[in-house]
N, CA, C and O of each residue as an XYZ file, in Angstrom:
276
protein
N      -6.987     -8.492    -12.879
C      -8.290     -8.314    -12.315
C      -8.822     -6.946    -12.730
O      -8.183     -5.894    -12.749
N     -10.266     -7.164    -13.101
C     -10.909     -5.425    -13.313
C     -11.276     -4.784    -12.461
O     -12.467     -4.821    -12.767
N     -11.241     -3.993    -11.305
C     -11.930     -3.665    -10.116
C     -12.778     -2.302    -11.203
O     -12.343     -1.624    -12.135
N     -14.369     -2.373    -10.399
C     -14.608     -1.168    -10.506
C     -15.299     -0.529     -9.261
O     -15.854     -1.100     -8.322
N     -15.114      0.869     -9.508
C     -15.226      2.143     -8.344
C     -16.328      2.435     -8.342
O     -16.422      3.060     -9.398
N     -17.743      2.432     -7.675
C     -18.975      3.418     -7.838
C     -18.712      4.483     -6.749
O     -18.817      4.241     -5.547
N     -18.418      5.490     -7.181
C     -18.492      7.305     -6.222
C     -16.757      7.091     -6.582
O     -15.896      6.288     -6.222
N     -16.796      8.094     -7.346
C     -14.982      8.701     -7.534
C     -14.951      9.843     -7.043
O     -14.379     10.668     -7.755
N     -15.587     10.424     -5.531
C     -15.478     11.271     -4.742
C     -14.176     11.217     -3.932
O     -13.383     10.442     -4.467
N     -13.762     11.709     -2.967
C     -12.613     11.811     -2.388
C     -11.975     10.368     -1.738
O     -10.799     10.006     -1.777
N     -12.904      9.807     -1.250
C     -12.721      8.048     -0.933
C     -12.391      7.269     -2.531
O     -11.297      6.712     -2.625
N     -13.312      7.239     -3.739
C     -12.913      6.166     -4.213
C     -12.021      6.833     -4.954
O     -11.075      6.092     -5.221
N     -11.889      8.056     -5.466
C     -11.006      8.653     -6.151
C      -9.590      8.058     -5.626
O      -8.937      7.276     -6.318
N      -9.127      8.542     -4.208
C      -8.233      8.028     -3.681
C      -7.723      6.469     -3.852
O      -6.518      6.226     -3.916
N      -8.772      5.374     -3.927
C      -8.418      3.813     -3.762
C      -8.134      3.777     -5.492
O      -7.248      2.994     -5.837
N      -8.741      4.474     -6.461
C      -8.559      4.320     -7.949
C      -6.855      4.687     -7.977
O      -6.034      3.887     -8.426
N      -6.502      5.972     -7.443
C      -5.279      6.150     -7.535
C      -4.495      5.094     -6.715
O      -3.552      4.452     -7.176
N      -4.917      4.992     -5.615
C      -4.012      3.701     -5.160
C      -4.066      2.474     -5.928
O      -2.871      2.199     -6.029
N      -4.430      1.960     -6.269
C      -4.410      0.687     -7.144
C      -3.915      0.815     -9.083
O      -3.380      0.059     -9.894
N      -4.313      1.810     -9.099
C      -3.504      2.145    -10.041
C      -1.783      2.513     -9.919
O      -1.038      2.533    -10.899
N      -1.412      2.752     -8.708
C      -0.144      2.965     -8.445
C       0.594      1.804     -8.209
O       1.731      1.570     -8.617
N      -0.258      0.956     -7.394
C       0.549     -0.064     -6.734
C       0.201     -1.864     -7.261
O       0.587     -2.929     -6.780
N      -0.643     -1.559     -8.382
C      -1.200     -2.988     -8.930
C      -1.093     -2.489    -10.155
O      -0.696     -1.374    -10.493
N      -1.672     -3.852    -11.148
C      -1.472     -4.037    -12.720
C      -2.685     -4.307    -12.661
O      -2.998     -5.058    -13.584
N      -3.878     -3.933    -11.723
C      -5.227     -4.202    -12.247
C      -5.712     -2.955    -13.072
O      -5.617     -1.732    -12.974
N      -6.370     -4.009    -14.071
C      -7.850     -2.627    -14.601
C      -8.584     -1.790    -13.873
O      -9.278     -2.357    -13.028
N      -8.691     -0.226    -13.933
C      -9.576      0.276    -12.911
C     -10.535      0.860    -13.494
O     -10.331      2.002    -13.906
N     -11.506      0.400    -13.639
C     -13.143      1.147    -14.457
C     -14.082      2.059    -12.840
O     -14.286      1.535    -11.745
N     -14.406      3.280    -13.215
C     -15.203      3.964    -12.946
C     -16.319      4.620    -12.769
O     -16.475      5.473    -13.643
N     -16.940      4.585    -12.199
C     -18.304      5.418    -12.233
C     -19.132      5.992    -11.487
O     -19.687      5.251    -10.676
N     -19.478      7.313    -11.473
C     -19.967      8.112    -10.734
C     -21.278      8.991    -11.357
O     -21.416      9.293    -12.543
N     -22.289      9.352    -10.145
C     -23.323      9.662    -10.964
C     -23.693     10.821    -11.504
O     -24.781     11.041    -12.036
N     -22.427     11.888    -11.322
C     -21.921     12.899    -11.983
C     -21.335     12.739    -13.122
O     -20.390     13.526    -13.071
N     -21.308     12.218    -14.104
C     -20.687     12.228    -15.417
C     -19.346     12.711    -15.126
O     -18.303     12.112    -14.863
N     -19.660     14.070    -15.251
C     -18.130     15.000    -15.443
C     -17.196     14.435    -13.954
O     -15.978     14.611    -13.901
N     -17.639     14.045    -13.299
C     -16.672     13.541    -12.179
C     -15.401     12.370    -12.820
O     -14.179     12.347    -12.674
N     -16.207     11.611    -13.451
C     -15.517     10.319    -14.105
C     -15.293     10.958    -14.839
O     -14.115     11.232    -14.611
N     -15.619     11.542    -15.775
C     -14.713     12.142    -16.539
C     -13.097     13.013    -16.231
O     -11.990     12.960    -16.768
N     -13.610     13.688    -15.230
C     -12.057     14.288    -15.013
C     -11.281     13.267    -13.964
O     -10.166     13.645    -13.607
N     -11.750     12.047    -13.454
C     -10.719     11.186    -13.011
C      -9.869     10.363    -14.275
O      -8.657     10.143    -14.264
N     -10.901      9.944    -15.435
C     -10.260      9.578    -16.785
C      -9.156     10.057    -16.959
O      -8.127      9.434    -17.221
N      -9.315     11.481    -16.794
C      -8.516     12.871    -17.557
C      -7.437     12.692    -17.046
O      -6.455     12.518    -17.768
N      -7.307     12.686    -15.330
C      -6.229     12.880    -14.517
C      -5.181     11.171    -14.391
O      -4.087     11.015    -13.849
N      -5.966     10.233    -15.046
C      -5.226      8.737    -14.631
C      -5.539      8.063    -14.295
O      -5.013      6.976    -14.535
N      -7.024      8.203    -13.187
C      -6.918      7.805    -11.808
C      -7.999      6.405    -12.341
O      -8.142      5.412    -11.627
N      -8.453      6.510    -13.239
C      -9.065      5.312    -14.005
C      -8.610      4.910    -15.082
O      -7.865      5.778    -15.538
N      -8.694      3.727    -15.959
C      -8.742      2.912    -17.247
C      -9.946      3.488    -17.967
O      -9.741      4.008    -19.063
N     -11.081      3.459    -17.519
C     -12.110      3.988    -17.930
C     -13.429      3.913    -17.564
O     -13.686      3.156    -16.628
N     -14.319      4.513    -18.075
C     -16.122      5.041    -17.599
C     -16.996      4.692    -18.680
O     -16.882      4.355    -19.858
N     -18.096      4.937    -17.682
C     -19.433      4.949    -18.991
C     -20.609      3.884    -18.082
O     -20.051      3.555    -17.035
N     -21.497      3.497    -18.136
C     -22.492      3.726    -18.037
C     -22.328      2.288    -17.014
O     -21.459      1.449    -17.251
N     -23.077      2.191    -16.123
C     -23.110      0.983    -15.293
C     -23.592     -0.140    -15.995
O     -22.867     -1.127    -15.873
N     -24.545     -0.282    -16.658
C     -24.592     -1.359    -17.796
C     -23.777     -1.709    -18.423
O     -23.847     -2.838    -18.908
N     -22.548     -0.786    -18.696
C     -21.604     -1.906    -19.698
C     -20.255     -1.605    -18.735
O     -19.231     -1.615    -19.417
N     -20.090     -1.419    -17.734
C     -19.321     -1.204    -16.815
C     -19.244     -2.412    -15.900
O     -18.291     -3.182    -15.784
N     -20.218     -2.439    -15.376
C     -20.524     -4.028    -14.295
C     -20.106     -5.410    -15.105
O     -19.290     -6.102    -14.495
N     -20.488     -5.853    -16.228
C     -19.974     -6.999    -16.748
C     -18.747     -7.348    -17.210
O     -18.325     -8.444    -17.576
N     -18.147     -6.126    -17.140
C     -16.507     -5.947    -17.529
C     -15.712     -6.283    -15.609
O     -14.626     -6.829    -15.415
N     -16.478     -5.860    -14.717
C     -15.932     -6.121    -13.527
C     -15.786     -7.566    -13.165
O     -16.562     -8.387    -13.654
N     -14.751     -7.962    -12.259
C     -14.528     -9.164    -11.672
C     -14.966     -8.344     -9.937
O     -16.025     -8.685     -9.410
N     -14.372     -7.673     -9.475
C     -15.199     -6.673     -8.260
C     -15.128     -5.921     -8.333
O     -14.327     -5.336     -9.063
N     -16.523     -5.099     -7.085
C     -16.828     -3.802     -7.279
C     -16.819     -3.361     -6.105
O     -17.609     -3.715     -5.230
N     -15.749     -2.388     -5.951
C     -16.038     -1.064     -4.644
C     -17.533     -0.316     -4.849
O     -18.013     -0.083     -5.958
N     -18.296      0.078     -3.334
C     -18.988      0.885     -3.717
C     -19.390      0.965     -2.174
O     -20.489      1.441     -1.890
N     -18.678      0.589     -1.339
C     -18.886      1.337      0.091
C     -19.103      2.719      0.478
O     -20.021      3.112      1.199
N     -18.197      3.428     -0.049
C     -18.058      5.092     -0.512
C     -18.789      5.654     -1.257
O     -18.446      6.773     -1.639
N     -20.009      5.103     -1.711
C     -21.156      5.330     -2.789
C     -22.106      6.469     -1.806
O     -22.506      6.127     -0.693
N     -22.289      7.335     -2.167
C     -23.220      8.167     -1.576
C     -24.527      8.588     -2.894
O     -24.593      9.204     -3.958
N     -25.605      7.620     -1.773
C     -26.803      7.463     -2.918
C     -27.927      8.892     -2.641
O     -28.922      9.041     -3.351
């Protein structure tokens, strides 16, 4: 399964690392800080980022409770 994360702030950051620890799912990212997703890339805590347009069609679901708009 692909889950993806919208806000890799301290909430989804956290569920990216959890599911990356404890599942074999894909974890795609995105936050509306660039450099945020970027340094979760950096650190593991995602598969990968980039732009919600080509991010969403790669998802099967999407977190985004923790989204602060």
């Amino acid at each position: 399964m692909t889950v993806l994360i919208l806000g890799l702030g301290l909430i989804g950051a956290s569920l990216a690392k959890t599911l990356k620890k404890n599942t074999a799912h894909c974890v795609l990212g995105w936050n509306r800080t660039p450099s945020v997703a970027q340094r979760a890339l950096a650190d593991g805590a995602i598969d990968a980022t980039g732009s919600l347009e080509k991010l969403l069609p790669q998802a099967d679901t999407v977190s985004y409770t923790h989204l602060t708009l």
